[in-house]
C-alpha positions in Angstrom: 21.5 21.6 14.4 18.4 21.3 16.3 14.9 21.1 14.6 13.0 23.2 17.6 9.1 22.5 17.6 7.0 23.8 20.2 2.8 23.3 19.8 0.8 26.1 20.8 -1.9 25.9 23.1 -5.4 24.8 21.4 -3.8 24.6 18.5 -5.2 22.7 15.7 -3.4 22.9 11.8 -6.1 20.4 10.2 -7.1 17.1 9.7 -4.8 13.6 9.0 -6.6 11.2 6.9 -6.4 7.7 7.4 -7.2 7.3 3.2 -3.0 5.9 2.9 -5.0 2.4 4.4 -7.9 2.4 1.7 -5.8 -0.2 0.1 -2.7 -2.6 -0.3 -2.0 -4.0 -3.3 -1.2 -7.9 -3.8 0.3 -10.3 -6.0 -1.8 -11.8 -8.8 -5.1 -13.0 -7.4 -4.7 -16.8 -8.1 -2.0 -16.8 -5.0 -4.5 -16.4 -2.2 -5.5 -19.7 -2.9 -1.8 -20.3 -1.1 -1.4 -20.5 3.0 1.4 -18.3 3.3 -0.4 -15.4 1.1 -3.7 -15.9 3.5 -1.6 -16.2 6.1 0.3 -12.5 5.7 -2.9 -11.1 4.8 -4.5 -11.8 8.0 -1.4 -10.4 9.4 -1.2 -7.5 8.1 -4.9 -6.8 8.6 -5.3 -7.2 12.0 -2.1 -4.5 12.3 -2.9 -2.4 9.7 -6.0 -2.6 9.1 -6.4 -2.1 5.0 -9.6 -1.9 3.7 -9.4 -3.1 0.2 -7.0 -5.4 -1.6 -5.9 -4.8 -5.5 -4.7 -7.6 -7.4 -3.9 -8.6 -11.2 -5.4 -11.4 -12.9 -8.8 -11.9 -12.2 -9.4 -13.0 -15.6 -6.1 -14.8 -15.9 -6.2 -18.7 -16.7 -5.2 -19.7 -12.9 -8.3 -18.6 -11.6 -10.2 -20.3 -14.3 -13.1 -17.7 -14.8 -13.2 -18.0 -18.5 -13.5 -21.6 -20.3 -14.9 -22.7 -23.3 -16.5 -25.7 -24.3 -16.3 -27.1 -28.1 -19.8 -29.1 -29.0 -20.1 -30.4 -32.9 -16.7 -27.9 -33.6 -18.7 -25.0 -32.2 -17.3 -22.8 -29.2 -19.4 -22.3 -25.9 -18.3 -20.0 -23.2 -18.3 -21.6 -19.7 -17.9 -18.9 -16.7 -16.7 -20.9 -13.8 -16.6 -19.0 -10.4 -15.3 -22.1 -8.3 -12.1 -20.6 -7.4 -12.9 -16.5 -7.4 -15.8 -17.6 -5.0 -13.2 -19.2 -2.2 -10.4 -16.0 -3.0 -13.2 -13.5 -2.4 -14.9 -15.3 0.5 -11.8 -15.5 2.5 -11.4 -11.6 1.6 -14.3 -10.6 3.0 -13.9 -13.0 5.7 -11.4 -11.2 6.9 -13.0 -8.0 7.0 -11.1 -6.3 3.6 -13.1 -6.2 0.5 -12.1 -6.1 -3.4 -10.5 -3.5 -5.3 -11.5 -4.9 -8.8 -9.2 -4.6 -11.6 -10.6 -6.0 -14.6 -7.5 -8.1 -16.5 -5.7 -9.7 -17.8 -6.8 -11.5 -21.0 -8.2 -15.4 -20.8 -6.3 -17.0 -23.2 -9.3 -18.5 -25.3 -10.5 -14.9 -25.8 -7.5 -13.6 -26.5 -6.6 -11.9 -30.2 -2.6 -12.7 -29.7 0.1 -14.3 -27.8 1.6 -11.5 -26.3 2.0 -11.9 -22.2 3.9 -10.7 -19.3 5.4 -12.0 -16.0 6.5 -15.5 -15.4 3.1 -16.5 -15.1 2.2 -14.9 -18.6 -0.9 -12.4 -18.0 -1.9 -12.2 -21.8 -2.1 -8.4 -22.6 -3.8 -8.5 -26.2 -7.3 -7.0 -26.7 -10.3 -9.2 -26.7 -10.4 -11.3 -30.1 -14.5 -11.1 -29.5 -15.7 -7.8 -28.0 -19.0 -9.2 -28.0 -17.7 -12.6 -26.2 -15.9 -9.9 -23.9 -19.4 -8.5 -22.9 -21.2 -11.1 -21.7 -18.0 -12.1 -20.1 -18.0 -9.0 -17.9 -21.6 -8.5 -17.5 -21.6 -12.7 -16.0 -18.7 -12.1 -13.5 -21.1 -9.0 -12.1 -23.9 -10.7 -12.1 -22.4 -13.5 -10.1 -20.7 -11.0 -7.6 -24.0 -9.4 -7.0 -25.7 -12.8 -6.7 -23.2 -14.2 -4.5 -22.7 -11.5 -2.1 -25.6 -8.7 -3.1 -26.1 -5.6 -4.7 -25.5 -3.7 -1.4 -21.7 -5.2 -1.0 -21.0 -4.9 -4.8 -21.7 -1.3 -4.6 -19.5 -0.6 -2.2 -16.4 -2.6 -4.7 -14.5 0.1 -7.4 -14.5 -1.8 -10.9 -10.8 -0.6 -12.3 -10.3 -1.1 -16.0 -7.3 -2.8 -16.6 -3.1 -2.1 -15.5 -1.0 0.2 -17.1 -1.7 0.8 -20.6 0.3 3.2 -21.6 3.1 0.3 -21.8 3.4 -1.7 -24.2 4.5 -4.4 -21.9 1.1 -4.2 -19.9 -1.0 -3.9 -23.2 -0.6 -4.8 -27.0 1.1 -1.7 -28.9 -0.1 0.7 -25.7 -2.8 1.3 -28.4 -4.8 4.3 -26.6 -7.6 4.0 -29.4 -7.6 0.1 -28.5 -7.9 0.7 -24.6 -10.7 3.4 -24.8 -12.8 0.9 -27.2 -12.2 -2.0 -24.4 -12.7 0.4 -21.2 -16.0 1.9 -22.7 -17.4 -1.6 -24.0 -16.4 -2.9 -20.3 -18.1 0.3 -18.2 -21.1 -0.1 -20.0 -21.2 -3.2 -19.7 -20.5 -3.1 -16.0 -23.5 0.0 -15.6 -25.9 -2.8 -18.1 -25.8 -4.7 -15.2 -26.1 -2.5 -12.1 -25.4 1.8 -12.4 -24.8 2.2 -9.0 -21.1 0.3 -9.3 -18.3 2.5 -9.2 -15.7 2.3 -12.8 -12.7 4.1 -13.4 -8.9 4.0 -15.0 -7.0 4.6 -16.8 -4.4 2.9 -14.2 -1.8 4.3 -15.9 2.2 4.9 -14.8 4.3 8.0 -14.8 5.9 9.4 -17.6 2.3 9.0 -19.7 0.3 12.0 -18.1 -1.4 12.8 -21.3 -3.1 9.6 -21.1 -5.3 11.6 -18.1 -6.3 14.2 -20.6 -7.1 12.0 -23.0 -8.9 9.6 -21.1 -10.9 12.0 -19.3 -11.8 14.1 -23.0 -12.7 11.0 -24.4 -15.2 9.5 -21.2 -16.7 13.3 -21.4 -17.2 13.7 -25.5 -18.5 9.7 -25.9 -20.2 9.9 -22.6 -19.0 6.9 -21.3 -18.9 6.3 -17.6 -16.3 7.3 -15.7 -16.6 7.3 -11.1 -12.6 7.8 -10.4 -9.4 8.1 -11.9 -6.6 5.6 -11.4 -3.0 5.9 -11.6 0.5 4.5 -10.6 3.7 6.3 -8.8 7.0 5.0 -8.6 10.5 7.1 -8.1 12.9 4.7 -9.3 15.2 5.5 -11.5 16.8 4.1 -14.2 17.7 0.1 -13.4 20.7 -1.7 -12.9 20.1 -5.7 -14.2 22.0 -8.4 -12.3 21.0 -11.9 -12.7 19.4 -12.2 -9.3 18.7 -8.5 -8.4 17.6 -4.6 -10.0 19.2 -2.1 -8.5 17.5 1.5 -8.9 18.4 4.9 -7.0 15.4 7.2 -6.1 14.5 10.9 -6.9 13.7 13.1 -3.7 10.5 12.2 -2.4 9.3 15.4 -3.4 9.1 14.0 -6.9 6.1 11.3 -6.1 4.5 14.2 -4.3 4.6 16.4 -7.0 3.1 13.9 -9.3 0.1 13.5 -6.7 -0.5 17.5 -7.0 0.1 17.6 -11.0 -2.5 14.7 -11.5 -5.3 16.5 -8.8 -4.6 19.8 -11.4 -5.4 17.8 -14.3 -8.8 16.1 -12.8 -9.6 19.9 -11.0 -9.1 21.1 -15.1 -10.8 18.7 -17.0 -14.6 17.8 -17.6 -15.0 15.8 -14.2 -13.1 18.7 -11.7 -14.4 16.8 -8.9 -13.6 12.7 -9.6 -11.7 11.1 -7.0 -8.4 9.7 -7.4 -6.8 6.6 -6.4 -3.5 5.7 -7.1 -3.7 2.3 -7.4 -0.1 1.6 -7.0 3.1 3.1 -5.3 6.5 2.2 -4.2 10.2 3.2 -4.7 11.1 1.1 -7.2 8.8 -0.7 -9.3 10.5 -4.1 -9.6 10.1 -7.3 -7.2 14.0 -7.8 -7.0 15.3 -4.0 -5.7 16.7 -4.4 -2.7 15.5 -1.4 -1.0 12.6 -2.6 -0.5 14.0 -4.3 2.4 15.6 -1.7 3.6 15.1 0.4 6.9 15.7 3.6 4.0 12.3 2.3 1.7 10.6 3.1 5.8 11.8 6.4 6.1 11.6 7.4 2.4 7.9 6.8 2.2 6.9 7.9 5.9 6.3 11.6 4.4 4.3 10.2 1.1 1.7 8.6 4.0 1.8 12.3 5.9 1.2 14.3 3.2 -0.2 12.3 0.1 -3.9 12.4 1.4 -4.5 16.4 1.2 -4.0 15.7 -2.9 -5.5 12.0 -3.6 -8.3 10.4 -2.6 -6.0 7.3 -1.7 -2.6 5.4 -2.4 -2.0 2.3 -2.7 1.1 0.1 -1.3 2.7 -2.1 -3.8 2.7 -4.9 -2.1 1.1 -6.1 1.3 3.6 -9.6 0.8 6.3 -11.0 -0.7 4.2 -14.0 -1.9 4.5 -12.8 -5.4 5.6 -14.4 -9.0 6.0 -11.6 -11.3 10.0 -12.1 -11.9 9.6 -16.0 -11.3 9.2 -17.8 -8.1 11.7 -15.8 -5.6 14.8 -17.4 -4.9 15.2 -16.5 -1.7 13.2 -15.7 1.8 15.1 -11.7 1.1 15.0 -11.1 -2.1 13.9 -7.5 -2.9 10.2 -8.2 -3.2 7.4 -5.7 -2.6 6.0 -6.4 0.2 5.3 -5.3 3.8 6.6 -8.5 5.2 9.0 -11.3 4.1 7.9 -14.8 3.5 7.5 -16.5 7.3 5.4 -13.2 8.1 8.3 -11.4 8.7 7.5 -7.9 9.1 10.1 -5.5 7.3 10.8 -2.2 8.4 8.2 -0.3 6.2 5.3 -2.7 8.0 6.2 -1.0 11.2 6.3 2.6 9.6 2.7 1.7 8.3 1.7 0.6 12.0 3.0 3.8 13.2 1.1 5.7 11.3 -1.6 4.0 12.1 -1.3 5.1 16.2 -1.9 8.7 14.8 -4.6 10.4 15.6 -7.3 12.4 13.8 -6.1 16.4 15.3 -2.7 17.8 13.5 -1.3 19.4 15.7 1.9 19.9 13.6 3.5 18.5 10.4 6.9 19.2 8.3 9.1 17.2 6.4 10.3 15.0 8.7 7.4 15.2 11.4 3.8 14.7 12.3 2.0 15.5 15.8 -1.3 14.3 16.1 -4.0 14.7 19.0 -6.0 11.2 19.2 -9.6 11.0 20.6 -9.2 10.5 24.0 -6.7 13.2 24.4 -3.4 11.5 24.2 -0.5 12.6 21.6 1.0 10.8 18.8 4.6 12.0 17.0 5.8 9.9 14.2 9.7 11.5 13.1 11.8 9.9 10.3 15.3 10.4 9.0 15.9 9.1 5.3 19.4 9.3 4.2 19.9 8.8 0.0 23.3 9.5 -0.1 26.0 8.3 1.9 27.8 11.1 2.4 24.8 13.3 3.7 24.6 14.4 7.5 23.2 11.6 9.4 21.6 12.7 12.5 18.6 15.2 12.7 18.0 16.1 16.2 14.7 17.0 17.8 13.7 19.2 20.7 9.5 19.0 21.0 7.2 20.8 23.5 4.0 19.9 23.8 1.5 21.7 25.7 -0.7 19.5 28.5 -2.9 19.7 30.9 -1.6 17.6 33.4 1.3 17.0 35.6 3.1 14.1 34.3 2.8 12.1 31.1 3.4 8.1 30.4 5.9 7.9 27.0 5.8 5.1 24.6 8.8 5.0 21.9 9.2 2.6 19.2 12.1 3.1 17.0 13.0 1.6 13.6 16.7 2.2 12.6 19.7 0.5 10.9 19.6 -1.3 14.1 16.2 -2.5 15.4 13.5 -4.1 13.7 15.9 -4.6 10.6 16.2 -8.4 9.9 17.3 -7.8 6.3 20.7 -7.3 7.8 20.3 -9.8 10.5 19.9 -12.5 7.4 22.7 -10.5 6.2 24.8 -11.9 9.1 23.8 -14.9 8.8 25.2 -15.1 5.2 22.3 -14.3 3.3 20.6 -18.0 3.6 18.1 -18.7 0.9 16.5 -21.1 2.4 16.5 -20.8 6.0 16.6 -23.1 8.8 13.6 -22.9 11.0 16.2 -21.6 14.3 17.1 -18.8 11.7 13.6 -17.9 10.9 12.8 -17.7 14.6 15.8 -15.5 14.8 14.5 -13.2 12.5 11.4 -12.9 13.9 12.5 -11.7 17.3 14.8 -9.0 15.5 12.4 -7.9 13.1 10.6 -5.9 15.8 11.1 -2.1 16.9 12.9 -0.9 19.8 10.4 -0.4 22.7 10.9 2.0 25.8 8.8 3.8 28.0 9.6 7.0 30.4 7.8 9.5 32.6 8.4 13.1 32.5 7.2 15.7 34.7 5.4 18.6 32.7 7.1 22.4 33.8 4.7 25.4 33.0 2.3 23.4 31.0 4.3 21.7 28.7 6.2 17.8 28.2 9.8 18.8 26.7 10.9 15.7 24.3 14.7 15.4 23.4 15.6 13.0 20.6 18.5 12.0 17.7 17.2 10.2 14.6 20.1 8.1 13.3 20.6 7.2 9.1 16.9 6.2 8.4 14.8 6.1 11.6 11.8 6.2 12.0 10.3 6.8 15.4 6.7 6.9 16.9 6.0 8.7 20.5 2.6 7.9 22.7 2.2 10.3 25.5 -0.5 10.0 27.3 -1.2 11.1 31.2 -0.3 9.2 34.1 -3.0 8.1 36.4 -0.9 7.4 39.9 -2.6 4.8 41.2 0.3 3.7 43.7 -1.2 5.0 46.9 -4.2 1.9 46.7 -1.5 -0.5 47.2 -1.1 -0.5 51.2 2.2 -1.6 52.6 3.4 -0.8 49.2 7.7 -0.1 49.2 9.6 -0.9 46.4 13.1 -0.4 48.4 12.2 -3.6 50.4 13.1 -5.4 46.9 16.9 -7.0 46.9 18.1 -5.1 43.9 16.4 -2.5 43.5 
């Protein structure tokens, strides 16, 4: 079957927001003091184009914010800024600014032992609230100081990750979290009101936590700017030494979340507070293979179609794969988060993301599977994706597209992701699954890790270009039509069948 679209003329169906690139997400911030994570950052920027990066552990021991000093047995806080200063210079260096989250414990203010991750984020509540404080009200202080009160505003101050889990925060004592998140927006306003605070940064599966949260900001009056919260669709996991393996829900099921959450902050004392979610993937854990996978592309190409007509923005979990949360990976593929492998190789969600990013501003069309776009200067952008869950679903979804022009003949641009092109989770595959490349190996992953490029002209017939296409088991495709502007008649004695071969 045929999936028939033709655009009418002067037809626009609304708006596409570009609010799916407010922000990538990282690994904890004490790794962009490492090459490789600067290194994919820039990357990823210059393609992309993010605007803020979210990390954990700004407060964690590797970054060193929070020391104390013992003089005649007594203890002295010491707030040392050496290292946050070079993370968040080279940020804004390269154009993408902070996405604060506030967390996770230093260990000589913590009230327990409790941590997560291999590089043990201590999750316990602050031992001295009042210690806590002056803590939070120093690290704003120095922001503003370092970079001024015009570039602070413009930073969102999250409070905390997750929680609503036990694993992310002692007990997942709500009564606990509110105390600390009030303490810590106040303190935050003490030092400058105009800075934006929110939470509760919670996962799915805890909704009432929104209620809660936003019933407790209204009736305490403590301040609250936005609401955060997390979407994954994995399901339950399978444990293997080395690897999780998780199946999906439909994607309807992350999108469903998005519209339940926007009904929750339209019914509650702030109807009108934006809402980020600070975090979203398939699965959420850094060894599921499909994250490598051309399916993770097509499975979240309608989540960055559609998402932005309920939330204010969503969040990719993760921009790399330099991350330490399950241990130091163990190999270059290894399931991790991120957009692109270690080496900067770019997996086949980084190329959905820069497809979407060659969309324009116009709608001129959208469904499931499809988005047609009118850019500014009047060319056409189609992005098309085929995700196949189950193996015994129909593969191919075939596409017959008219769009109406105003010109004679049109310039095409295709770039295809498949099981085939820009895939080099199964070249490595090939190769044996090396998990330490050689450096002729990581060259040949490079050069395969790109899309299939092809370009066309087609003659318009009664005001319309006719495209005819077959998505194979998860493609993804993006078309650029734009007009052709002939210039072949400047070029005197110009004859191409002159040419031996041609």
């Amino acid at each position: 079957m045929t999936t028939h679209i033709k655009i009418e003329r002067n037809r626009q169906v609304g708006t596409f927001s570009d609010n799916w690139k407010f922000c990538v997400g990282s690994g904890r911030i004490g790794l962009a003091l490492q090459k490789e994570y600067m290194d994919a950052l820039s990357f990823v920027k210059k393609h992309i184009d993010f605007k803020y990066i979210r990390a954990h552990g700004l407060l964690h021991d590797d970054v060193g914010i929070y020391r104390e000093d013992i003089i005649d047995g007594k203890e002295f806080p010491f707030y040392n800024f050496t290292y946050i200063d070079r993370i968040y210079d080279s940020f804004l260096e390269l154009g993408i600014r902070p996405f604060v989250e506030i967390g996770f414990m230093p260990s000589k203010l913590a009230s327990g032992e409790q941590t997560v991750f291999y590089w043990r984020g201590n999750v316990t509540p602050p031992k001295d609230y009042s210690k806590w404080e002056k803590l939070i009200k120093s690290v704003v202080k120095h922001f503003i100081d370092r970079y001024g009160e015009k570039e602070i505003t413009k930073w969102p101050f999250e409070i905390w990750n997750e929680p609503n889990l036990s694993v992310f925060w002692k007990d997942a004592n709500q009564a606990e979290y509110f105390k600390l998140y009030e303490i810590t927006a106040k303190a935050i306003k003490d030092v400058n009101e105009n800075i934006k605070v929110g939470g509760p940064a919670i996962c799915g599966g805890s909704d009432y936590w929104i209620d809660d949260f936003l019933n407790f900001c209204y009736k305490n009056n403590v301040p609250v700017d936005f609401l955060t919260r997390h979407a994954y669709t994995g399901k339950s996991p399978q444990y293997t030494p080395h690897f999780v393996y998780q199946d999906v829900h439909p994607i309807e099921y992350m999108l469903n979340e998005f519209k339940t959450v926007r009904e929750k902050v339209k019914n509650s004392p702030f109807p009108n507070l934006p809402i980020h979610i600070t975090e979203f993937n398939s699965s959420y854990h850094p060894l599921c293979p499909i994250h490598d996978t051309p399916f993770n592309a097509a499975y979240l190409a309608r989540i960055l179609s559609e998402a932005g007509d309920y939330v204010d923005s969503f969040s990719y979990w993760t921009f790399s794969d330099v991350f330490e949360e399950a241990d130091v990976p163990r190999s270059i593929f290894h399931g991790g988060f991120g957009l692109v492998a270690f080496n900067n190789i770019p997996k086949p969600v980084f190329h959905m993301f820069t497809f979407f990013n060659a969309m324009g501003k116009e709608v001129l069309y959208r469904d499931e599977h499809t988005l047609i776009t009118k850019r500014e200067d009047g060319s056409v952008a189609i992005v098309a994706w085929n995700e196949v869950i189950k193996k015994e679903e129909a593969v191919d979804r075939k596409y017959k597209v008219e769009i109406p022009v105003d010109y004679y003949e049109a310039f095409i641009k295709q770039k295809l992701i498949d099981e085939e092109y820009g895939n080099p989770w199964c070249t490595w595959i090939q190769m044996g699954r090396p998990r330490y490349p050689s450096k002729e190996q990581i060259e040949t992953l490079r050069e395969v890790a790109k899309p299939r490029v092809s370009t066309f002209r087609v003659m318009a017939e009664n005001g319309y270009i006719t495209l005819e296409f077959t998505l194979g088991r998860n493609a993804v495709v993006l078309f650029e039509i734009s007009k052709v502007i002939d210039q072949s008649h400047t070029y005197i004695g110009l004859d191409d069948s002159k040419i031996p071969g041609y």
